[in-house]
C-alpha positions as CSV (number, residue, x, y, z in Angstrom):
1,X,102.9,118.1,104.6
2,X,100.4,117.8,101.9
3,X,102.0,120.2,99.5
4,X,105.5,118.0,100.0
5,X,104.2,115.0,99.0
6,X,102.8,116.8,95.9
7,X,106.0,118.0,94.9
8,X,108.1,115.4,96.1
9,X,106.9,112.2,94.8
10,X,105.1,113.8,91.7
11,X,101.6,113.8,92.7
12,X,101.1,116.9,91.0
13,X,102.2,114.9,87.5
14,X,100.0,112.3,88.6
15,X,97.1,113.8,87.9
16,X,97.7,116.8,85.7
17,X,100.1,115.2,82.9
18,X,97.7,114.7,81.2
19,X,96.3,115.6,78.1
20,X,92.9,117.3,79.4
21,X,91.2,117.1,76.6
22,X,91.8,113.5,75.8
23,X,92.8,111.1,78.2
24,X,92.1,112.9,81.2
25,X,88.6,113.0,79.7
26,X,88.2,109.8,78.4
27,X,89.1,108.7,82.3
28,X,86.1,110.7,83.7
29,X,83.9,109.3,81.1
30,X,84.8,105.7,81.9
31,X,84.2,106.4,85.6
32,X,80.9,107.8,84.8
33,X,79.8,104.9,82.5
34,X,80.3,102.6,84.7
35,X,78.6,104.4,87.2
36,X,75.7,104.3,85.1
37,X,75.6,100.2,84.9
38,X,74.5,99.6,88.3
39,X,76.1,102.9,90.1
40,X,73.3,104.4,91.4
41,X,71.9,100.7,93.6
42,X,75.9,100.8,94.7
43,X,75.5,104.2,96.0
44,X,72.5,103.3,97.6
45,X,74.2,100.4,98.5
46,X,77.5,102.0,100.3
47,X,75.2,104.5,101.5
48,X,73.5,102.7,103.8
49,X,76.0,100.1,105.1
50,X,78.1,104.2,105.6
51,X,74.9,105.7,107.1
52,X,74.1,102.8,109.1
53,X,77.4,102.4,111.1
54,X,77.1,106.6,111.4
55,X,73.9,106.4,112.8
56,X,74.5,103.5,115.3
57,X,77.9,105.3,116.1
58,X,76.2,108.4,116.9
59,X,73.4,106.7,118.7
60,X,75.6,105.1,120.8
61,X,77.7,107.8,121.5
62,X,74.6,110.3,122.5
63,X,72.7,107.1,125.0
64,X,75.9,105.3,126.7
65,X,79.0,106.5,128.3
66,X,82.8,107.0,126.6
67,X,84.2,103.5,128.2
68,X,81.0,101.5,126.4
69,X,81.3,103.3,123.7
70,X,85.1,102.6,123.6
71,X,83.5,99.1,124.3
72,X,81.4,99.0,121.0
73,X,84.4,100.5,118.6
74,X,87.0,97.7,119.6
75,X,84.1,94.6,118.6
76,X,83.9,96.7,115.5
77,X,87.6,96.6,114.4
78,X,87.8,93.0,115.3
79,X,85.7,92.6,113.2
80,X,87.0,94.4,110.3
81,X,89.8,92.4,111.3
82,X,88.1,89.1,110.4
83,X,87.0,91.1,107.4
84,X,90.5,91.6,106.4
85,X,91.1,87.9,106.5
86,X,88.0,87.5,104.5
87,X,89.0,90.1,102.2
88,X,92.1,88.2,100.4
89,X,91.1,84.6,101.1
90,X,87.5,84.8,99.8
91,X,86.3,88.3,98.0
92,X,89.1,89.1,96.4
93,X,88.8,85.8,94.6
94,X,85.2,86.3,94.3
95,X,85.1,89.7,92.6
96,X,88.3,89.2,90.4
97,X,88.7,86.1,89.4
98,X,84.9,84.9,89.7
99,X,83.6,87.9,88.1
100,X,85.6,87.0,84.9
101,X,83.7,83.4,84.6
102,X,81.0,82.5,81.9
103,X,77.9,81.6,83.8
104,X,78.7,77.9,84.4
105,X,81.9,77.9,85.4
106,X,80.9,80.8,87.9
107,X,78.4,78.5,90.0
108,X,80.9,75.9,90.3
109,X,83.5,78.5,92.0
110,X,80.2,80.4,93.8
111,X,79.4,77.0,95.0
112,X,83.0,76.0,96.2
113,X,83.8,79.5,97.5
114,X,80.5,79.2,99.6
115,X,81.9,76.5,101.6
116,X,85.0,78.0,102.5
117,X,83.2,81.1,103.6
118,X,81.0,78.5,106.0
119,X,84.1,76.7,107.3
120,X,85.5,80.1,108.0
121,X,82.7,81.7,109.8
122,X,82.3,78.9,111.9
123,X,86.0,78.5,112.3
124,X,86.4,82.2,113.6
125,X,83.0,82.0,116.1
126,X,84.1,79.2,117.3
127,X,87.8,80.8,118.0
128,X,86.2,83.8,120.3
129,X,83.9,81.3,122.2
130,X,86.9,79.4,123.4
131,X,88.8,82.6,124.3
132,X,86.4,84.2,126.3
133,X,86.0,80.9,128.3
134,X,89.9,80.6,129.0
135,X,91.0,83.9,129.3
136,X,89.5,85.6,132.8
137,X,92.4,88.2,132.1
138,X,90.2,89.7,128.9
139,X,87.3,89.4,131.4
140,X,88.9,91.4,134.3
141,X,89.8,94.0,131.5
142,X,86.3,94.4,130.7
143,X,86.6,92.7,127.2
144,X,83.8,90.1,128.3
145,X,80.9,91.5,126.8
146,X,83.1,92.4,123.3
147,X,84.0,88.6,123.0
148,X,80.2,87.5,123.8
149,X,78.8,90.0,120.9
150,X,81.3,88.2,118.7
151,X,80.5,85.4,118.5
152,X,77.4,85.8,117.1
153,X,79.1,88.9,114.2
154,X,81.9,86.6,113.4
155,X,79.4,83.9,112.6
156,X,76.5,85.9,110.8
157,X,78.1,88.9,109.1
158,X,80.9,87.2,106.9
159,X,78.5,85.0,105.1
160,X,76.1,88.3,104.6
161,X,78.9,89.9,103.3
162,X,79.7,86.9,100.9
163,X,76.3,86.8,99.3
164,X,76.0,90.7,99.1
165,X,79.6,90.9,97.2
166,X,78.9,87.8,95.4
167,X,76.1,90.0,93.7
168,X,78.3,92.4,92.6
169,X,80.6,90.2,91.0
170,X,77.4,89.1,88.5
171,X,76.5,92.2,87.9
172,X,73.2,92.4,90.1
173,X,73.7,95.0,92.4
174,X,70.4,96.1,93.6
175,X,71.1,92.6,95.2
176,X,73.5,93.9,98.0
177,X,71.4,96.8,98.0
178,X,68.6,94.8,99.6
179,X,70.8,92.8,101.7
180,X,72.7,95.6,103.4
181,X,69.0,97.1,103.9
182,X,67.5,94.2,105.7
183,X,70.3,93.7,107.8
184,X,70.7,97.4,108.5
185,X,67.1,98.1,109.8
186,X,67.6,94.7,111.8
187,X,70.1,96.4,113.3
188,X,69.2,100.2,113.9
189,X,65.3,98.8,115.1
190,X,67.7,96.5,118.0
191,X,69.5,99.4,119.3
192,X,66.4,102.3,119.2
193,X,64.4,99.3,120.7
194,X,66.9,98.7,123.7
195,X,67.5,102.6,124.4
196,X,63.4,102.4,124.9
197,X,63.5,99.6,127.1
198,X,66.8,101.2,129.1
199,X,69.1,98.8,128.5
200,X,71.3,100.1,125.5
201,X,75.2,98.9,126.1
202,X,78.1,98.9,123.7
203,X,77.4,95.3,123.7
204,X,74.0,96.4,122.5
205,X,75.4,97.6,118.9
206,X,77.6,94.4,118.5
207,X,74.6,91.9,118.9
208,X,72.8,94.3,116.4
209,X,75.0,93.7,113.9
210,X,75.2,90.1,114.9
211,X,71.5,89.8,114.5
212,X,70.7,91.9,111.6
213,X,73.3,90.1,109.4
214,X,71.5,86.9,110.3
215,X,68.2,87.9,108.7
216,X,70.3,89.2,105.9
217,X,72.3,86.2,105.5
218,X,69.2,84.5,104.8
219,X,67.7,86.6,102.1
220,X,71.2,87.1,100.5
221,X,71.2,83.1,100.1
222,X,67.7,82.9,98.9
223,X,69.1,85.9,96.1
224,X,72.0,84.0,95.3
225,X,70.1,80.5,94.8
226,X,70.8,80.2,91.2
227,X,74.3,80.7,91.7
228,X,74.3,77.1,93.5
229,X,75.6,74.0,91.8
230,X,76.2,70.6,92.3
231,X,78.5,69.8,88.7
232,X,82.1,70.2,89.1
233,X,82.5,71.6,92.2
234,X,86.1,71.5,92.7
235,X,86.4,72.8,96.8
236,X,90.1,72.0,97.2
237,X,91.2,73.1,93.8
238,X,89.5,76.4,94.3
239,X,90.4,76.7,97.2
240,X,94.1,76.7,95.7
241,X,93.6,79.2,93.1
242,X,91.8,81.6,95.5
243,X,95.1,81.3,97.8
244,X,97.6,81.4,94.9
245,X,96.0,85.0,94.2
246,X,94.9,86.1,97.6
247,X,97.4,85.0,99.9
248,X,99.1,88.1,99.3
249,X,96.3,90.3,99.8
250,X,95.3,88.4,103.0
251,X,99.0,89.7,104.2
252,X,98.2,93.4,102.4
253,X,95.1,93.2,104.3
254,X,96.1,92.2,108.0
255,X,99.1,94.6,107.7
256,X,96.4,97.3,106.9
257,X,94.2,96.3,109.4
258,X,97.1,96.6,111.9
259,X,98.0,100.1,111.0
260,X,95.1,102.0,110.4
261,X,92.5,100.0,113.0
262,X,95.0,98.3,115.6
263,X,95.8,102.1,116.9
264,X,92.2,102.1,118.9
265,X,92.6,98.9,120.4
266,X,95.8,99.7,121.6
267,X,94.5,102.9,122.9
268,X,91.7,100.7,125.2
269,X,94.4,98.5,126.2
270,X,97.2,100.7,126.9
271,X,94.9,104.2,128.6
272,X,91.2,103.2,129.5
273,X,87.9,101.9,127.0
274,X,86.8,106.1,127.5
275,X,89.9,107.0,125.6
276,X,88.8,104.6,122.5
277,X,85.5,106.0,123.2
278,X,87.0,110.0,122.2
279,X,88.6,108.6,119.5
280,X,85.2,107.1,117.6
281,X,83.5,110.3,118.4
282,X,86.0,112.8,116.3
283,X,85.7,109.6,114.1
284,X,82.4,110.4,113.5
285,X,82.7,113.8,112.3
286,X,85.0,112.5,108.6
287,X,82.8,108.9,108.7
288,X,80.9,109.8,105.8
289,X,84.0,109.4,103.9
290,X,84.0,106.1,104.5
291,X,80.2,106.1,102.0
292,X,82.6,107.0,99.1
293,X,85.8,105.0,99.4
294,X,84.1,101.7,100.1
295,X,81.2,102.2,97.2
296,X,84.5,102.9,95.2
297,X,86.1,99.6,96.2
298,X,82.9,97.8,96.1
299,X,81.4,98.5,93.1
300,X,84.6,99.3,90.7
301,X,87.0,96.4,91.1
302,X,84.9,94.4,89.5
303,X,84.6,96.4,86.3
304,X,88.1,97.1,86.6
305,X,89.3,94.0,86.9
306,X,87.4,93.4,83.8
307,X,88.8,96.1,82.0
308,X,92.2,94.7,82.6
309,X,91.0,91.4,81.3
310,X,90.1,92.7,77.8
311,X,92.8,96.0,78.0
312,X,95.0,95.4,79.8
313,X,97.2,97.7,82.6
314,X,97.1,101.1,80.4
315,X,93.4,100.9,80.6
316,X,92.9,100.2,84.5
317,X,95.4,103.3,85.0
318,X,92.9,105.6,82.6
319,X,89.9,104.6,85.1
320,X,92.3,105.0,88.2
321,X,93.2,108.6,87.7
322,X,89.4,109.4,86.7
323,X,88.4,107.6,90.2
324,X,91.4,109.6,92.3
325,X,90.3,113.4,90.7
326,X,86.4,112.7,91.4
327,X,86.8,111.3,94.4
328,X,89.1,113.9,96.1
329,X,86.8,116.9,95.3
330,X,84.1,115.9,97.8
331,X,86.5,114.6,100.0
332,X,88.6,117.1,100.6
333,X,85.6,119.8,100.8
334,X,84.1,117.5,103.7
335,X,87.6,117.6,105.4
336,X,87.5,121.8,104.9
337,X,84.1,121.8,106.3
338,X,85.0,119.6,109.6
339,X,88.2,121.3,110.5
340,X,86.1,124.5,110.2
341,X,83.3,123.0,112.5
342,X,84.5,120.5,114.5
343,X,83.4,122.0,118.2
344,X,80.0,122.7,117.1
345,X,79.8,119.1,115.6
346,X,80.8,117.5,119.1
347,X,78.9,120.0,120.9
348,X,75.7,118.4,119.1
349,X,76.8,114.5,119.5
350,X,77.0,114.9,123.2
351,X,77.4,118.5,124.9
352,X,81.3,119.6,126.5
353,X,81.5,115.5,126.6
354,X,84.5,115.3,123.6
355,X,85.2,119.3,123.2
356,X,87.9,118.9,125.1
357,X,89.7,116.8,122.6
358,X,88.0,118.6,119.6
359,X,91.9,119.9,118.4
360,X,92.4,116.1,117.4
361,X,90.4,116.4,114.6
362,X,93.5,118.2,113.0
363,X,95.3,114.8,112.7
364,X,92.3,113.1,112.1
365,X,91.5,114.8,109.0
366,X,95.2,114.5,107.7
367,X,94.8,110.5,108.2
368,X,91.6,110.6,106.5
369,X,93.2,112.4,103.3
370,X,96.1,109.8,102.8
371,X,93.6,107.1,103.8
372,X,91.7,108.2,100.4
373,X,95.2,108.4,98.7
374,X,96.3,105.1,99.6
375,X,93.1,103.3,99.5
376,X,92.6,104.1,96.1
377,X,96.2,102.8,94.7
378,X,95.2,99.1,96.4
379,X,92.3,98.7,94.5
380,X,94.4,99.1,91.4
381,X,96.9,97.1,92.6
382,X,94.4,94.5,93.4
383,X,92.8,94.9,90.1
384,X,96.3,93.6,88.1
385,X,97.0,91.1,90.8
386,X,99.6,93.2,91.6
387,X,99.1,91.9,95.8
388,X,103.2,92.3,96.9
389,X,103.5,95.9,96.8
390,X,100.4,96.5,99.0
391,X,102.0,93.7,101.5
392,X,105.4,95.8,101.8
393,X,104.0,98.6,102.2
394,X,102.3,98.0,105.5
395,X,104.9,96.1,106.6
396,X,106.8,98.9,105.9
397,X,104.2,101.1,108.0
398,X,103.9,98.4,110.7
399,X,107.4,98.8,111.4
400,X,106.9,102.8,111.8
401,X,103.9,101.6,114.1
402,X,106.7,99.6,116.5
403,X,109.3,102.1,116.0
404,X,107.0,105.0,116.8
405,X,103.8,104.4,117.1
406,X,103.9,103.1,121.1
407,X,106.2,105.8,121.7
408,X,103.6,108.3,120.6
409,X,101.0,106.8,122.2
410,X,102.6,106.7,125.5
411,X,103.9,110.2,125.1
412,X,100.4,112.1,123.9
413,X,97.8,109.3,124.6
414,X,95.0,109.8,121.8
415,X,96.4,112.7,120.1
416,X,99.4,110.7,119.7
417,X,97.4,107.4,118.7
418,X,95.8,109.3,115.5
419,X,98.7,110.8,114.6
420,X,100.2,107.7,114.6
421,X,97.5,106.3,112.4
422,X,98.2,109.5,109.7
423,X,101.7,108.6,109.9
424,X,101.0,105.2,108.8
425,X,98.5,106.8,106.0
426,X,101.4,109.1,104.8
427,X,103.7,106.2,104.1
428,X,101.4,104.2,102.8
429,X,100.5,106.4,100.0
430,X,104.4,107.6,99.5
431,X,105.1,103.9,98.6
432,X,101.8,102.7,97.1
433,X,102.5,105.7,94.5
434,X,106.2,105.3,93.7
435,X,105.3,101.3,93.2
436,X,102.5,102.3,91.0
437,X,104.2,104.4,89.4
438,X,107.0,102.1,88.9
439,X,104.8,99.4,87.6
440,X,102.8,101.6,85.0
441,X,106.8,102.6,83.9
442,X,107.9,99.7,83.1
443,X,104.8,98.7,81.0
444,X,105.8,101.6,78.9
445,X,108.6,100.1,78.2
446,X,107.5,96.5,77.2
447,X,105.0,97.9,74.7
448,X,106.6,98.7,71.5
């Protein structure tokens, strides 16, 4: 499957026609130089929101059973669901359009922006609080506890995470760094703390995060207190521009949400809470990838959306195809090493628990590898406001998902739920790539 989509849709031109000496060079020294203003505190950065949400996975999966477990992972992809919302309607904005503004003009849109991320934390809390009151069916279904934990996480972590990105689009990374470290160690100390005292629950790790991103919420907002303004803060206005260029990356980013993270859920609704349990432990054995793709995103869109500011789209490719060859190489040896060791590695999260199911780290690892592929061509499609061709994209795999995906899950339960989710990776990437290629085409022609 791999080898076809290198033939067929010119992947192997995509990164080897290329002058080596020159351009595929020059792309590898861009990477690396902005790596060097401020890549080492977003390393440390990614690396411990990455190593964090390992460690508590494994934690969790060692000290409770598969069904709170299964528990634990679905409050986590709701909330990457609110995080997609987030995503286009307020960091987006933040790290493109705010990190372009001179000083001034930046605190007036920090200072606007901050109260549409209030309005929407509160908003979303306040959403889960009335479901879980109304809805005994969610309760009977054991989706009680996941509703109570968040609460508190769709309240606390989306304003951390606004101040922590809002650091990146000024340039002060170490910032975040100290943000995502404080809420982290919050978070790990409450779930060692509760396995002592015997009470550790997948409701445990939610109210972690809920509770560590509190505390960091705090110190993110006494970092970010010079970004505060009273003079011309325009809320409605900027809420309008933020819309006008995220609305379509709010659709991009529920449509992804839906293909790559809805899978689990459906797995816990539609075969037990134990089955979504499996699922995050063979998750845990690629999760590391997850430290280099999100310090990718993180820390280079907003140099790249600068880049296409002053250079334009020819430039923003350049750094692409740098980013795409060094980000494969580790990736795809950590995918070699897994296949090769995958019973041993679930032997050591929890004895003959998940060996049964250790052949499903076959699909696993091909979703993984097109998740790399595709997530990479968003962020440069985010980078030129390009937010359509991500949108159609899912839709296109959410229709694959309804066509097939329930099918597959009926017909081979988990294995059939991740291979779902690498289906949806394949097309993603097929498309992603012919649209960017399409778009860096046609700029070829309009220059003379």
């Amino acid at each position: 499957m791999v080898m076809a989509v290198y033939e067929n849709i010119e992947f192997k031109r995509f990164i080897t026609g290329l002058d080596l000496k020159t351009e595929l060079g020059q792309s590898i020294r861009d990477v690396f130089s902005d790596l060097g203003r401020g890549g080492v505190w977003a390393a440390a950065d990614q690396g411990v929101i990455s190593l964090s949400n390992f460690t508590a996975s494994v934690l969790l999966a060692v000290m409770v059973s598969p069904e709170e477990l299964g528990k634990y992972l679905i409050g986590f992809l709701l909330l990457y669901f609110i995080r997609a919302i987030q995503n286009g309607v307020i960091i987006q904005p933040l790290n493109t359009i705010g990190a372009a503004k001179p000083d001034e003009e930046f605190r007036s849109f920090f200072t606007a922006t901050f109260f549409h991320q209030l309005i929407f934390s509160l908003l979303f809390a306040g959403i889960v609080l009335i479901i879980r009151f109304v809805s005994p069916r969610l309760i009977e279904a054991g989706f009680s506890e996941i509703l109570l934990g968040l609460s508190l996480c769709f309240f606390t972590w989306p304003l951390q995470e606004f101040f922590r990105r809002g650091s990146y689009a000024r340039g002060k990374v170490s910032l975040a760094f100290w943000v995502s470290l404080s809420a982290n160690l919050i978070r790990l100390s409450i779930i060692v703390v509760g396995s002592r005292l015997g009470g550790i629950r997948g409701l445990s790790g939610l109210m972690a995060i809920g509770w560590g991103s509190l505390l960091a919420g705090i110190i993110g907002a006494w970092f970010a207190r010079k970004w505060f303004t009273s003079r011309d803060v325009e809320i409605v206005e900027t809420f309008r521009e933020n819309w006008r260029f995220g609305r379509w990356i709010v659709g991009a980013s529920l449509a992804d949400w839906v293909v790559v993270d809805l899978y689990p859920i459906m797995m816990g609704w539609m075969i037990s809470l134990s089955a979504t349990g499996v699922y995050q432990a063979l998750q845990n054995l690629v999760a590391p990838i997850h430290v280099l793709l999100r310090a990718i995103d993180t820390f280079m869109t907003p140099g790249l959306a600068k880049a296409y500011d002053r250079f334009g789209l020819v430039r923003v490719n350049q750094k692409l195809k740098g980013l795409f060859l060094l980000a494969g190489i580790p990736i795809i040896i950590l995918l070699g090493l897994v296949l090769l060791f995958a019973p041993q590695l679930l032997f050591l999260l929890k004895g003959e628990t998940y060996l049964p199911y250790a052949d499903g780290i076959y699909l696993m690892a091909g979703f993984y590898f097109f998740l790399y592929v595709h997530r990479i061509l968003q962020m440069g499609f985010r980078t030129v406001r390009q937010g359509k061709p991500i949108f159609w994209a899912n839709l296109l795999a959410i229709l694959s998902m309804i066509a097939g995906g329930l099918w597959l899950i009926n017909r081979w339960g988990i294995y059939g739920a991740i291979g779902g989710q690498a289906l949806n990776a394949f097309i993603l990437s097929c498309v992603l790539f012919i649209a960017w290629r399409k778009l860096i085409r046609g700029q070829a022609k309009e220059t003379p």
